[in-house]
Phi, psi and omega in degrees: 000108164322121190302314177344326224267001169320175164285092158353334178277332167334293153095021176255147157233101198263142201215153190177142181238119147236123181246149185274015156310088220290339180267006205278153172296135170285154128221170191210141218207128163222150203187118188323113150344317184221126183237181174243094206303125187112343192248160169269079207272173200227113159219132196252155157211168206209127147234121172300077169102095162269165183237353147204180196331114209222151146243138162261097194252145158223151163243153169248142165234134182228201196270332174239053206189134155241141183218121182255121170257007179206121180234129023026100169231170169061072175246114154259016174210186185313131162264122155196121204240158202205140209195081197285170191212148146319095180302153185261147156298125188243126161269010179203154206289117182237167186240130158236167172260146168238148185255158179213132172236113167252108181243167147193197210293329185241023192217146165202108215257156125255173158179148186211096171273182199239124188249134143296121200234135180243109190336149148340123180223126141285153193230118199259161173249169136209140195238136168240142184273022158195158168286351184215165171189154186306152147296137192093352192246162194274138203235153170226153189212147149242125128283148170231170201187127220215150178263144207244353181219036153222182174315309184280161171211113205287161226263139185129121136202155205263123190266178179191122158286150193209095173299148160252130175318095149015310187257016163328128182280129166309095221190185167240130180265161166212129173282108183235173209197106170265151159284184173282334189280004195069022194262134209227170207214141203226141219183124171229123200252139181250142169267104210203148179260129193192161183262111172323146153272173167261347191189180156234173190239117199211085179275134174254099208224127166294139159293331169195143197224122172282156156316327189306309196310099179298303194225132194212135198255118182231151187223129181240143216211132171200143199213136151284174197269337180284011180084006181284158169266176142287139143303151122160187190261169180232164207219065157323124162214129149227160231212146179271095191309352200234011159174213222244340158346106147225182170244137182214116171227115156283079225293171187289179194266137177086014197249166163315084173332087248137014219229139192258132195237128189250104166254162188240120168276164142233158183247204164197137160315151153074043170252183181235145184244180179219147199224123197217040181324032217298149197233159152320286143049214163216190187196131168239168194204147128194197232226174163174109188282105207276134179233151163262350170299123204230027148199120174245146182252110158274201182224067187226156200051065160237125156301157179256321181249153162214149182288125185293125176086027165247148175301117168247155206269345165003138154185174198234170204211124162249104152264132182292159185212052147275216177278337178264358180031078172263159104289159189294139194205102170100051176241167173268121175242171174267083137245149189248139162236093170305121164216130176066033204019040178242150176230144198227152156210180183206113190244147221201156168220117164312162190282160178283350160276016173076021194238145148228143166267145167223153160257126157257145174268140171314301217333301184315325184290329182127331190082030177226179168301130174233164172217125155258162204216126181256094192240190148297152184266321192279018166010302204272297180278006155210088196314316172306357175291114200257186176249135202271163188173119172217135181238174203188134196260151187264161200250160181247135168219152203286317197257026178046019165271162193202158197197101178230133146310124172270140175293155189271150141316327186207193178293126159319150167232171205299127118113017183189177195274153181227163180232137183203159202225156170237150169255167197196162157216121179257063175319132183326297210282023178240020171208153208294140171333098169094012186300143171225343151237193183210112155312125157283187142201138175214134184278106157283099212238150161240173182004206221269295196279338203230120119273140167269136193222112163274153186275182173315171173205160190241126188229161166267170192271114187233165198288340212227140165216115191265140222241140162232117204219130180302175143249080165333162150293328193299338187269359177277145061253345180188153182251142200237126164234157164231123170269133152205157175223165197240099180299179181308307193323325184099001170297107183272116180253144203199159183191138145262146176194126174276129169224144209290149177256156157302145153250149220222140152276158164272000185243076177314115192220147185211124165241141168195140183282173182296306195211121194324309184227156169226171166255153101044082199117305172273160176282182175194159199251117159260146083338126173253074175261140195184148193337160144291155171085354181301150158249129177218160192256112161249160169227141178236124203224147179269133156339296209290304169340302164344265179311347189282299189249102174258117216254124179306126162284150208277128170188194198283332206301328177286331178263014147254012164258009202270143175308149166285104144298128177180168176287345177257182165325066176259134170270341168206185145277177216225166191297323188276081193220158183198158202231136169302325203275201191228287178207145165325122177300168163206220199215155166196152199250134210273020191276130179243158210204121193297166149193133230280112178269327191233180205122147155235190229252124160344067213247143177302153172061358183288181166293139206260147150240200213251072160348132147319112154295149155235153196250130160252129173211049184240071203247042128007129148277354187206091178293300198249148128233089178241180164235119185238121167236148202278000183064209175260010165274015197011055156194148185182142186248117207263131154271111163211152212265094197315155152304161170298307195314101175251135165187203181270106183279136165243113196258166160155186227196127171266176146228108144244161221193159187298327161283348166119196179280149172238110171276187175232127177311145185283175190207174209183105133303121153247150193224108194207156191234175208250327147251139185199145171259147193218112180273133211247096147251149175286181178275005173178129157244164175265139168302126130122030165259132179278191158191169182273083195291136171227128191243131172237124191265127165257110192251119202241341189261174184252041167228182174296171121229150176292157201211132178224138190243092195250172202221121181294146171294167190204134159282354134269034176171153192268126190235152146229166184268131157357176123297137182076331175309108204237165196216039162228110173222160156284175176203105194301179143291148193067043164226190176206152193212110192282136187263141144208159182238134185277120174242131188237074184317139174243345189269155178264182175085211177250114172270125157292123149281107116314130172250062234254119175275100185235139117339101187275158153283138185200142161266345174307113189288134172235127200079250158234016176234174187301120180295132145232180181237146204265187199283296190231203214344082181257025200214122163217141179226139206207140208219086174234169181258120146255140205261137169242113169238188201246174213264050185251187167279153176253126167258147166232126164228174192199166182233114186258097193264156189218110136262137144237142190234087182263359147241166174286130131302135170214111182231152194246124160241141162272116163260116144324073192276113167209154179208145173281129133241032188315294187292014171227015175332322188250007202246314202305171175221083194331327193288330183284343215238132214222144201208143167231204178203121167277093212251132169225145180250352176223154215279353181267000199295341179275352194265289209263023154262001169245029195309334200299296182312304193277006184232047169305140144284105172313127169209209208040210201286205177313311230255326191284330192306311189249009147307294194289308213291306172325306183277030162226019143306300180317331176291307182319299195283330180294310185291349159265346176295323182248003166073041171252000209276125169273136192301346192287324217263323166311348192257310178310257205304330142334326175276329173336270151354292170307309189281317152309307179308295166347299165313255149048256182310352186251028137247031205264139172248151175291350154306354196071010165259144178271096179246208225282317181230046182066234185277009156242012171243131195318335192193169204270162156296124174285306179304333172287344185299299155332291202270350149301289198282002178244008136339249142044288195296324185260004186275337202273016178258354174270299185265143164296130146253145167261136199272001182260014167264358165286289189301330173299329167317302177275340183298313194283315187308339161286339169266016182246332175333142153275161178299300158313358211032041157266146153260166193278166184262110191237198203355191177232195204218084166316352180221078178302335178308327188288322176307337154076230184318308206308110178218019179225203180309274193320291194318308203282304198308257131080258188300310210309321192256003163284319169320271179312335164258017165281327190289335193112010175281089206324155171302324193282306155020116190276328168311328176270296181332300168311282188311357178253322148331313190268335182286312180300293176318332193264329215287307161353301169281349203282155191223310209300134172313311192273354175280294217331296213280356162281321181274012185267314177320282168329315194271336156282351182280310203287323176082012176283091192295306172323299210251330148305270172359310200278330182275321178289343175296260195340301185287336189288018319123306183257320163347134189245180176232149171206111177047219182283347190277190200217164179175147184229154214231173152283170191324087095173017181274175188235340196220136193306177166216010156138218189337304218291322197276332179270011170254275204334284165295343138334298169281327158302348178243330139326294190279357143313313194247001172247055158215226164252136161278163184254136177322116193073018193233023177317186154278330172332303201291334193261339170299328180311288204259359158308316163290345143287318186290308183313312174276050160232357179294177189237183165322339168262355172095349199247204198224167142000323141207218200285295201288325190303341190288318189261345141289354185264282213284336165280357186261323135020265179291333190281334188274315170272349159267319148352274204283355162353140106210148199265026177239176162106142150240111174253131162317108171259127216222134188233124190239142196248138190332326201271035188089302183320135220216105149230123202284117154249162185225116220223117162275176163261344168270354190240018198291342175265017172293079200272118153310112139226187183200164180265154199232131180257034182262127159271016177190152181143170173282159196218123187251124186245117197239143206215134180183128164115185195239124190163222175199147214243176150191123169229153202230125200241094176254149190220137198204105149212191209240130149218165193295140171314141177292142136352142149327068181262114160283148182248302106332156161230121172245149192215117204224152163211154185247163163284183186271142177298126174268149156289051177252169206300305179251088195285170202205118151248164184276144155254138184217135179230130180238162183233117188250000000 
């Protein structure tokens, strides 16, 4: 049996000579496929029966190094030696030879094979202490940096802080973290304005429902986080996707949500049903998908090859895919082995896991391809049992010997020996006359660096043999053995197999609180255990932040399951790894609660007096973020004092250490008191707008109480009581009874709301029992912030600058930040108005800091479609033009892209034109037709395109040609903003043949030849600015340097100045006026930089006007609208790959009238990095110092509010429906007027 024929996954290289020489010698070499430099490796060799005296060498060789690991002479008998050796340090992935010689007097072997030796890898993490955060809130983040092939993991993690800026744009942000090696690693956090839940939602639904299924059982569960059920109704629905068909029951009002519901369905195959429950709330949804399939069958720990005259092995899985999605467990199945046109079978019965093994004997096959096949014996009653079906190949030996590994049953486990056995067949006639044993030999290898190499062992021949082996933590995630023995013959009969570890760290690390639940307030004891000398990063985060965004919790099965990241090759994972994400969602309840510790103590009916109050208003998301090291007893107990917060805290804790990394099993505080009140605020009110304040008292004790409830005054906001409302009610027990008040806020900013809960004395019976009062905490008060701001216009100016630095440099600026507000005297709101500063080291950088956006999954119509598709080519071809494209952001767009082109095609007419809605529009767009296909063209060096949707493209476009060589305006376009300038003959004729010769479409082309022919013929008369600069453009594409020349002459000539920037407007406006002027110059910075430059046309020149387009971008990097957006960023872009380099740094130093310094710092790492900070002077002169060499772009923004102009409507629209008739196909009238 060849060795070849191992499992690719071996990562082993097994090397044997065999010769037809009688005297020449067997060996065998064995030597890791891929090693790691700098690490310590293992290599054996063997020779087998020398027939005289022998020496051996073996070397590694790389390109400046020979290193010999194994020298040997005067070997006269069986050899076998085993030798570690020291890999040479590679700082990039190098290929070495190792050489093997075997000389003696009459023998001389040379051989020589080839190993990957893979540089040293670090493995960087970085964990933040929520996936999401308020805008104004401070994001923590820790990196660690862990070593990847060896055991150990250095000890060091770096915490870091980050305030986010109050006007933060709503998003997912990304934390990236480079090494000295560039290998770098990335973790994203959403930026979001949201409301903690209160509580969850937990539906239980089959997941998949069959025709069989008569009846499905659904169950919905809401829990406070504190572990409580909710009161209040549940409104269930499901609802059918393919058509009008649902079940709908609402339950009564006020019951446990907890409650199980039984329906009767009817289906139609291949639908989908859905499940939805809505709430005031909150709202869970899932899914559950109709098959016609009751059973699926599988193959699993079934070989894909088996040895002839050895027993193969098997076994198959009947899962029911009813509603209870069991397996089938004591039904009779069938499997057959086809061969040789014979059929064989074994009929069986699953295991209470729906599983049965089976064995077949060999003896028989033949040595060919067999196939098994599985069914039900009972076929016939339920037709939809589909069949199983495996094939499996035979393995070859010259001597018909054979050698396999049996699967473990279960997981190796951690930290003790495990044992696993092979069967073998050994023919007589592969071995020496009177022969009685055989050497084994077997390797144990974990990851990349460690193999265990056990010696020979000799066993008789029996069937069976058993290998006992440690297990480590350092070897997981699974152990690769290998068996092989060497016959007389010189034949290596040999098997492999991964076989799985439990996963285990090497750093036992355990957190735990003293005690499971607290109140509110008081202290409470962590316990930390974890190696000695460890350091850890712990956390404490409230549920609900969970439940809102929820994040996999951290434990080994995630940190061997985690991707690697880095810039080089890594081939699998590795024990020191840590995954960003943390813990299991759950829920938390935003209710906080005093609590009276002090004080004395309450006896029901007694007389009450008046406690010290503590007010709770410490409502925190992040309770523990600390770095604790446990020191050398590896254990130490952390004091900290609960949150206000009662809900469920989920804690838990990484360590490293010189012995490695560790996690900690999650662990949970809930923090709860038995009465309290909990206030329901939104995330922001308008000042002088009223809303509905709702406060809900909860009673946990077990008896009634009377319950009063006040709402403190306050001179930020104005109060009233409800209608109707009364604010002494009872409240039993395990219930709750909600309060509300009309609050009409007047102050901005963060307003305190007070609530006060109190348990009264009442001769008032509630219900039929006796009011009673509680010993202690009858009094609770609760203290939360709401944010109130006002209802205006956002004005933004802004001051924009471009350095360049083409030597080291040092420059001093003033900037002046100032605005009149002389016209807003009695309106402006001085407290609104707010100034930053921007640092960009690149010009793309704000388009690609909104990559999410501009690298959009395309959707809507035809027209809408190739709005979204377009500008990511362009992003693409610049970050890749400047070696900046990362394989994350290239593959996302690319998946983009596929989708968009996909889309696409379905507004495709069969004529080969493109409109807004395919074949439901009389005829294709000539201009949308142009902006496909030459899309189409630039996307297809990223995407498959099929060029006959390109050739098709151009073909109908040729049929729109005139005689004159214009093209004509054929269908129409519903979204005109896209065509931007194009709005005659010349324009469209223009764009139509820049389209084409952007696509690669030769000049001499009789379709541009015509078409050029009419631009030229048309140029003459043009007056309009934006044709000049379209047709400057076409001519540089086209290579007519003269008439490029003539147009560019003409505009610069028309060309306005604003400071340095440059920018051309149309004809007799004098101040831009918006898109068109920004297309225009636009194009005019195209047809600059996609030719030979021109005298007096430089990149200075073109710098000029880049600094006007630039300050026209909005917040997003993008423009006005559609097309100046997709003509500014492809001219854009083509202009910052131009002025590229990949060298330079500069310092940016900002200084605030008052003295105050802000630093920025602009790289090759950080350069697409948008800087900005807040300045806290809003107007004054501002001092800028620039030092180092490159290029820079800062930006001075003033951002303030005034009240929205009055409402001018142009229309009134209005609708109203009628009543549903009750008929087979129910219906209503909708009447809609328009005034």
């Amino acid at each position: 049996m060849l060795l070849s024929l191992l499992p690719p996954l071996l990562l082993l290289l097994l090397q044997w000579s065999i010769t037809s020489g009688a005297t020449d010698p067997i060996y065998l070499v064995t030597v890791s496929s891929q090693v790691v430099g700098g690490k310590t490796e293992t290599l054996c060799a063997q020779i087998h029966e020398p027939k005289e005296p022998l020496s051996i060498v073996v070397t590694l060789r790389t390109d400046d190094r020979n290193l010999t690991i194994l020298q040997q002479g005067s070997i006269k008998k069986d050899f076998y030696k085993c030798v570690p050796f020291k890999v040479p340090v590679v700082t990039v992935e190098s290929v070495a030879s190792v050489d093997v010689a075997i000389q003696g007097a009459k023998t001389s072997l040379n051989k020589t094979t080839k190993i990957l030796i893979n540089p040293p890898q670090n493995l960087l993490f970085i964990q933040s202490d929520k996936p999401i955060y308020k805008p104004g809130q401070t994001s923590n983040s820790s990196l660690c940096k862990l070593f990847r092939n060896s055991l150990s993991c250095q000890i060091g993690i770096l915490d870091l802080s980050h305030s986010m800026s109050p006007e933060a744009a709503q998003g997912f942000y990304t934390i990236t973290a480079w090494d000295a090696k560039n290998q770098q690693i990335s973790h994203s956090f959403e930026i979001k304005e949201y409301v903690l839940p209160k509580y969850e939602v937990n539906i239980d639904f089959p997941s998949i429902l069959t025709f069989q299924d008569k009846e499905v059982t659904l169950k919905v569960c809401a829990k406070y986080t504190y572990g409580k059920p909710v009161l209040g109704s549940v409104n269930a629905e499901v609802c059918s996707q393919s058509y009008g068909y649902y079940w709908r029951r609402p339950s009564p009002d006020m019951i446990n949500i907890c409650k199980k519901y039984s329906m009767t369905v009817r289906y139609s195959l291949n639908e989908k049903w859905c499940f939805v429950p809505p709430g005031i709330t909150m709202q869970g949804s899932t899914s559950a998908q109709l098959t016609s399939d009751y059973v699926y069958v599988n193959f699993e720990d079934t070989p894909d090859t088996y040895r002839p005259g050895m027993v193969f092995k098997g076994k198959v899985t009947f899962v029911v895919t009813n509603s209870q999605s069991r397996p089938m467990k004591n039904e009779s199945v069938i499997v057959y082995a086809h061969y040789d046109d014979k059929m064989i079978n074994v009929t069986l019965k699953t295991d209470i896991n729906g599983t049965a093994r089976f064995s077949f004997n060999t003896l028989d096959w033949s040595e060919k391809p067999v196939q098994l096949q599985v069914e039900r014996t009972d076929f016939e009653a339920f037709r939809y049992y589909p069949s199983g079906y495996h094939y499996i190949r035979p393995f070859h030996s010259k001597s018909k010997s054979f050698l396999m590994l049996t699967n473990a049953p279960e997981k190796l486990s951690c930290n003790s020996d495990a044992t696993v056995t092979a069967s073998y067949i050994i023919q007589g006639s592969a071995l020496k006359t009177g022969q009685k044993t055989l050497d084994f030999f077997y390797i144990v290898r974990l990851t990349l660096t460690l193999f265990f190499i056990c010696p020979s062992i000799a066993w008789s021949f029996v069937s069976t043999i058993s290998l006992t082996f440690m297990i480590m933590a350092a070897l997981t995630p699974y152990a690769q053995v290998v068996v092989y023995t060497v016959l007389p013959s010189g034949e290596a009969v040999a098997d492999s197999m991964n076989f799985p570890i439990e996963e285990c760290l090497p750093n036992k690390v355990s957190l735990k609180f003293s005690s499971p639940t607290a109140l509110p307030g008081e202290r409470t004891s962590l316990n930390l255990k974890a190696s000695p000398g460890s350091l850890c990063s712990v956390r404490a985060i409230d549920q609900s932040v969970l439940l809102l965004r929820p994040e996999a919790e951290l434990d080994a099965a995630s940190v061997f399951g985690i991707k690697i990241t880095t810039n080089s090759d890594v081939k699998a994972p590795v024990v020191c790894r840590y995954y960003e994400t943390m813990f299991r969602e759950s829920a938390v309840d935003n209710a906080r609660m005093d609590v009276d510790l002090a004080g004395p103590e309450i006896g029901f009916g007694s007389k009450v007096s008046n406690p010290p109050q503590k007010i709770r208003k410490f409502f925190p998301e992040t309770w523990i973020w600390d770095l604790i090291p446990v020191g050398r007893s590896g254990s130490v107990d952390v004091t900290k004092i609960v949150p206000d917060t009662i809900t469920k805290w989920a804690a838990g804790a990484f360590c490293t250490s010189p012995v490695g990394l560790g996690v900690a099993p999650k662990t949970d505080l809930t923090a709860f008191k038995p009465f309290f009140v909990s206030l329901t605020l939104p995330y922001s009110l308008i000042r002088e707008e009223t809303f509905t304040l709702k406060a809900s008292v909860f009673n946990y004790l077990p008896k009634c109480i009377m319950v009063k409830v006040t709402l403190a005054d306050s001179l930020q906001f104005t109060a009233q009581p409800c209608r109707g409302c009364t604010y002494t009610q009872c409240v039993c027990s395990e219930e709750s009874k909600t309060f509300q008040w009309i609050i009409t806020p007047s102050a901005l900013g963060k307003v305190n709301i007070t609530v006060r809960a109190e348990a009264v004395q009442s001769r008032e019976l509630c219900g039929n029992e006796v009011v009673t009062l509680p010993d202690k905490g009858r009094i609770d008060t609760v203290m939360q912030s709401v944010l109130v701001e006002v209802r205006l216009l956002s004005i933004y100016l802004s001051i924009y600058l471009s350095i360049y630095l083409s030597i080291y440099l040092s420059i001093y600026l003033s900037i002046y930040l100032s605005i009149s507000l002389s016209i807003y005297l009695s309106i402006y709101l001085s407290d609104s108005a707010k100034s930053f500063v921007t640092v960009l080291g690149d010009l793309m950088g704000r388009a690609l800091r909104n990559i999410g956006d501009l690298l959009a999954m395309p959707y809507g119509c035809g027209e809408q479609n190739m709005l979204r598709f377009a500008p990511n080519i362009y992003i693409l071809q610049y970050l890749e033009s400047t070696g900046q494209l990362t394989p994350q952001i290239k593959d996302r767009a690319i998946t983009f892209l596929e989708s968009g082109y996909q889309r696409e095609l379905t507004y495709k007419h069969y004529d080969g034109s493109y409109s807004a809605f395919g074949n439901s529009d009389p005829s294709g767009n000539t201009w949308l037709t142009a902006f496909v296909m030459k899309s189409f063209g630039g996307a297809r060096q990223y995407i498959f395109i099929d060029q006959n949707n390109i050739d098709q493209a151009k073909e109908w476009l040729g049929q729109q040609q005139q005689e004159n060589g214009c093209f004509a305006s054929v269908g129409r376009l519903f979204h005109i903003d896209m065509m931007g300038g194009v709005s005659n003959e010349v324009t469209l004729s223009a764009y139509i043949t820049a389209a084409l010769l952007e696509l690669g479409v030769q000049r001499t082309d009789p379709m541009v030849v015509r078409s050029l022919t009419c631009l030229r013929e048309s140029s003459s008369d043009i007056t309009n600015t934006y044709v000049t600069a379209l047709l400057s453009y076409t001519f540089t594409l086209a290579g007519d340097e003269q008439m490029r020349q003539n147009l560019i002459s003409n505009l610069d000539n028309q060309a306005r100045r604003e400071g340095v920037g440059r920018y051309w407007t149309l004809a007799n406006n004098v101040q831009p006026t918006g898109s068109l002027e920004v297309e225009t110059s636009a194009y005019v910075l195209l047809a600059l930089l996609s030719g030979p430059t021109l005298p007096r046309f430089g990149l200075n020149y073109s710098a000029g006007i880049v600094h006007w387009l630039s300050k026209q971008q909005n917040a997003y990097g993008g423009f006005s609208s559609t097309q100046d957006t997709v003509v500014a960023l492809q001219a854009l872009a083509k202009y910052s790959a131009a002025i590229y380099n990949p060298e330079g740094s500069i310092t940016v130093t900002v200084t605030s009238p008052s003295g105050q310094k802000n630093q920025f710092t602009v790289n090759q790492n950080n350069r697409l990095l948008y800087q900005e900070k807040r300045l806290q002077e809003v107007t004054g002169t501002y001092k800028l110092r620039a030092e180092g060499k490159g290029c820079v772009f800062v930006q001075f923004a003033l951002h303030y509010n005034i009240p929205p102009p009055p409402d001018s409507l142009a229309f009134k629209i209005s609708a109203n429906t009628g009543v549903c008739k009750n008929t087979t196909n129910p219906a209503f009238p909708l009447t809609t007027t328009v005034r």
